[in-house]
N, C-alpha and C positions, 0 to 999 in steps of 0.2 A: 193872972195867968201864970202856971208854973213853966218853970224851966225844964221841965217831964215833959210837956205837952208836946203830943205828936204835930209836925206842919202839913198841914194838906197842899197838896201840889196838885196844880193844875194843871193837865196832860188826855191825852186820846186816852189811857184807858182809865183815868177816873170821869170822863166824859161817859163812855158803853156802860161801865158800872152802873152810872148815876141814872143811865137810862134804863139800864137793864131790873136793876132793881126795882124802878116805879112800874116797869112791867110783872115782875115777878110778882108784885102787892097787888096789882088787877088783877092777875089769875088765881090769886087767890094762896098763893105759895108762901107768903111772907105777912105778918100781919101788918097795918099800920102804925109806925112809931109814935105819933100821936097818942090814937086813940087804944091803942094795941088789940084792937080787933081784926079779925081777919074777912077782909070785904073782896070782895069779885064786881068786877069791874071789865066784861069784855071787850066793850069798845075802847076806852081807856089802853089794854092790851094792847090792841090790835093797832092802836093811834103808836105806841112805844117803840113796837116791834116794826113797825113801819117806816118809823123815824132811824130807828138803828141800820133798815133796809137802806133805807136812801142815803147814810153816812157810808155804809159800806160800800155804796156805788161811788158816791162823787169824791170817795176817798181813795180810791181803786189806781194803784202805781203809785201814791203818796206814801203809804206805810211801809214798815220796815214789816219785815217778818213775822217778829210776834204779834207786833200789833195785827196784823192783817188774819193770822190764826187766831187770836182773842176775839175779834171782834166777828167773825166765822161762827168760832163755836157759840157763842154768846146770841149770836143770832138762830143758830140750827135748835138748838137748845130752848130755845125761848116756844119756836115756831115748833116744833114736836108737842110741848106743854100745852100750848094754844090747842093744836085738833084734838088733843088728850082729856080737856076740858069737857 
């Protein structure tokens, strides 16, 4: 491993990312890094955005600011794509 290598750091918004993005591959937005195809996965979605639902709740007066905007729009964003589907 080089000394270049970026560190990944574990924190709330590479958590929303992480989730956001496996939603964004079910709607279809993003292909699979795998396989690089582009697959639609509604339920899948729906299971993501849901998940990000409920972090956003039981995380509600825990966040600082940005987080609490990130993880907002990340949700609004997601849930717009979904009925647009």
């Amino acid at each position: 491993m080089s000394g270049q290598a970026t560190k990944l750091e574990a924190n709330f918004s590479t958590l929303v990312l992480s989730i956001g993005s496996s939603a964004a591959m079910a709607l279809g937005l993003a292909p699979n890094p795998v396989s690089g195809e582009v697959e639609k996965d509604l339920d899948l979605a729906r299971f993501n955005i849901d998940l990000l639902r409920m972090l956003r709740d039981k995380t509600k007066g825990n966040l600082s600011g940005d987080e609490q905007k990130f993880i907002e729009s990340i949700v609004t964003d997601l849930q717009m794509k979904f009925v647009t589907t």
